[in-house]
N, C-alpha and C positions, 0 to 999 in steps of 0.2 A: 188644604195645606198647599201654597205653593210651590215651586221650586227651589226657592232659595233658602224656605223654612228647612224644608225636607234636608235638603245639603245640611243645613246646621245642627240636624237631629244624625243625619248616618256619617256622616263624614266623623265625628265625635266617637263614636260604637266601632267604627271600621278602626280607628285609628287605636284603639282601647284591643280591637279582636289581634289586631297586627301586633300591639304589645303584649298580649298574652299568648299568642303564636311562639312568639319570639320568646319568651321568658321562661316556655315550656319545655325549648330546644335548649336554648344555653341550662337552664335547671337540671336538663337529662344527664345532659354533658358532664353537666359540674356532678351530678351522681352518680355517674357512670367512673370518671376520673378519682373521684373519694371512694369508691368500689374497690377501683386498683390500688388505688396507693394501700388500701385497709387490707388487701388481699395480701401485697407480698411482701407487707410488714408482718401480716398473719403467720407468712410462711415461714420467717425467720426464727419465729417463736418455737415451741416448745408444742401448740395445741396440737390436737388433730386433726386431719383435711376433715373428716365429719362434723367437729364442730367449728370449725372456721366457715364451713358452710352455711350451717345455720346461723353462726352469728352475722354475714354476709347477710344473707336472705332476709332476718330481719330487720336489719340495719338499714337495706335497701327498700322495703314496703314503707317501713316508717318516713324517710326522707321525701319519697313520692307523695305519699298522704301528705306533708308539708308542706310540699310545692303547690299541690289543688289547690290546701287551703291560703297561700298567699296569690293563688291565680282569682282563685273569687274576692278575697278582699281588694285586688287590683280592678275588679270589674266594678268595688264599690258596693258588695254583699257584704251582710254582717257576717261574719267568721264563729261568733261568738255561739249563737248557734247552732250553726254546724257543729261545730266542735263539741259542744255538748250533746245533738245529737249524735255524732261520730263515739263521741264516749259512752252513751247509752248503748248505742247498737253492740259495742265493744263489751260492755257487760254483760250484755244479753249472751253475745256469745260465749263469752267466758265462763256463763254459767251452765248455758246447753253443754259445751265441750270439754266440760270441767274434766272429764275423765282422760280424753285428748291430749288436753296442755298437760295435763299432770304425767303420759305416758312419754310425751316429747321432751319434760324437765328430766323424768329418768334417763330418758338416752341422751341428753346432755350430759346428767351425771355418771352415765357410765361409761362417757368417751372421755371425760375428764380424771377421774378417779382411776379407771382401768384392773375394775375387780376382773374383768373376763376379757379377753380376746378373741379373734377368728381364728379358728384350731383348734381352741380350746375345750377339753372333754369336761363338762361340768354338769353338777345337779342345781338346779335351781327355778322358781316358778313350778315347780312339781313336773318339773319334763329333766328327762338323762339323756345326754348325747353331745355330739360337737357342734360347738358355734359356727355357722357357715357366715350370719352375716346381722351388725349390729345397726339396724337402721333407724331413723326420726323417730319411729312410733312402735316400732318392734323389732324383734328378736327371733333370727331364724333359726333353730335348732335342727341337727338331723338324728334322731334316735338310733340304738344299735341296731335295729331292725329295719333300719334304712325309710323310717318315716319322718316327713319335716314335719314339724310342730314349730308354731307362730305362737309367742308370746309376749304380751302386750309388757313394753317396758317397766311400766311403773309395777306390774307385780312381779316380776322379776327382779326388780330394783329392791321394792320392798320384801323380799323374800331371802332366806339365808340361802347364802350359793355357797356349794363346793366344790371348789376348780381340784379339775387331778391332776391341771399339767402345768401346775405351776413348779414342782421340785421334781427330779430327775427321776423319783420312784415311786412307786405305792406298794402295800402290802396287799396281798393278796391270802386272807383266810379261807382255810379249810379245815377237816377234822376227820378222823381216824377212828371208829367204836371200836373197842375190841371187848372182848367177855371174859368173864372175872378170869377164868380159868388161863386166860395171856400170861403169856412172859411180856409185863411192861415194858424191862430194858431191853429186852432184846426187840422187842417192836423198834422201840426210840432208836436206835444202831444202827437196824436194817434200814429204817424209812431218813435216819442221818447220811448215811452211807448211799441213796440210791437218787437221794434228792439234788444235790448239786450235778448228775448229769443233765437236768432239764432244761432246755434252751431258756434263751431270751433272757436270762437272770437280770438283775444289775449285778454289777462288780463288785466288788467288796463286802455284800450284803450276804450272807451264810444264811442258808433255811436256819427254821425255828422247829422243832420238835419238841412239846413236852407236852405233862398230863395237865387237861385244861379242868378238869371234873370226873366225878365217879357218878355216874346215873347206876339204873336198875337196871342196865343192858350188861355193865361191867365201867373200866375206864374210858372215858373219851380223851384223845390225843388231839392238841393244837398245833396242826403244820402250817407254817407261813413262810410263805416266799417272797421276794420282793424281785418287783419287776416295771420297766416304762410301760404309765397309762394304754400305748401305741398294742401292746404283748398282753395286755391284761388277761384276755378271755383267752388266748393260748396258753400260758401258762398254767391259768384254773386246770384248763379241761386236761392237759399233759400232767398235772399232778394228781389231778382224783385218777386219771386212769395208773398213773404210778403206783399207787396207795393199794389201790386195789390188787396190781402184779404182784408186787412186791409181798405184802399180807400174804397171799394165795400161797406164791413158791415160798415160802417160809411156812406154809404150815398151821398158819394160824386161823383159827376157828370161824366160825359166821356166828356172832354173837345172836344169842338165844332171846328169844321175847319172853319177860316173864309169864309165867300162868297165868295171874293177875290180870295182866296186860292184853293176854291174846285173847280173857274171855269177855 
């Protein structure tokens, strides 16, 4: 091949590489600029930075993948192809990852919907404790016992949740045995009378004392307080040890285990 063949062969390629040089930087650009403008249209909206991100993120892979493929069809490659291999490989994954996509579409829908929040003291996916942090693909809980537990969005999605902090209070049950041989009301009086000193209350909300059942021990009394999620396990443990005071200086018995029972 002589010289001027040659020229006719690269000169053609160089000038095709300099247009797809070029087509690669203005493409960036022009996806970079539709990044922005999508961003703080985003922000005006209503969504959440968590899922403005992801819709960002994928918005942005896909326009790229579009650019390759009009960079190869500008070199003169069939696209057609590609594309279909690009969409096989894309099955392929989607079916290895199937459990993935599916934990990612829950944290979409849980930034969307907003059954739970970060603070939030909730049961759900079979773990108790507060939401430190709701991310792409899980969910960071911290138990009352101070341990994080990681839970994969989609069974957390699919699982019933019970948030405590969504209303200003919860109830807190307890219970009272006493032996046949009690003065019922006067139990109900004394533990009425000794329960509103208990910190942390809510306001408005008055203890509950009444008789919840009669077992073989004697009556059982249902005392319920009501208190912020934040108070819960102080005011448990300030009322069982109330129950107990209060019973004692009043007199009242240590319910008996029947015969039956003890043998």
């Amino acid at each position: 091949m002589n010289p001027s063949q040659a020229m006719t062969v690269v000169m053609p390629f160089l000038f095709k590489l300099a247009g797809a040089i070029a087509l690669w930087i203005i493409g960036g650009w022009l996806i970079q600029l539709a990044m922005r403008v999508l961003r703080r249209s985003f922000k005006q909206s209503s969504l959440d930075p968590t899922v403005i991100s992801y819709l960002l993120n994928i918005l942005g892979a896909l326009l790229r993948v579009v650019l390759v493929v009009a960079i190869l069809g500008f070199f003169g490659i069939q696209t057609a192809s590609f594309a279909a291999l690009l969409a096989g490989v894309g099955v392929a994954i989607g079916a290895a990852w199937s459990g993935l996509l599916g934990n990612f579409a829950a944290g979409v829908f849980l930034q969307i919907f907003r059954p739970i929040s970060v603070g939030d003291f909730i049961c759900g996916g079979g773990v108790t404790g507060t939401v430190e942090e709701i991310g792409m693909f899980v969910t960071s809980i911290l138990a009352p016992d101070h341990v994080r537990n990681i839970v994969p969005n989609g069974k957390l999605f699919g699982d019933t949740i019970q948030n405590f902090s969504v209303h200003t209070y919860r109830r807190v049950d307890l219970f009272a045995q006493l032996d046949h041989s009690a003065d019922v009301g006067k139990a109900i009086a004394v533990l009425k009378q000794a329960l509103p000193s208990i910190p942390k209350q809510s306001v408005g909300t008055a203890p509950d004392v009444e008789i919840l059942e009669f077992s073989e021990r004697g009556p059982k009394l249902a005392v319920r307080l009501y208190t912020h999620t934040d108070h819960y396990w102080q005011v448990y443990f300030d009322t069982n040890r109330t129950i107990a005071e209060v019973l004692s200086a009043h007199g009242f018995p240590v319910p008996r285990i029947p015969v039956a029972m003890a043998s």
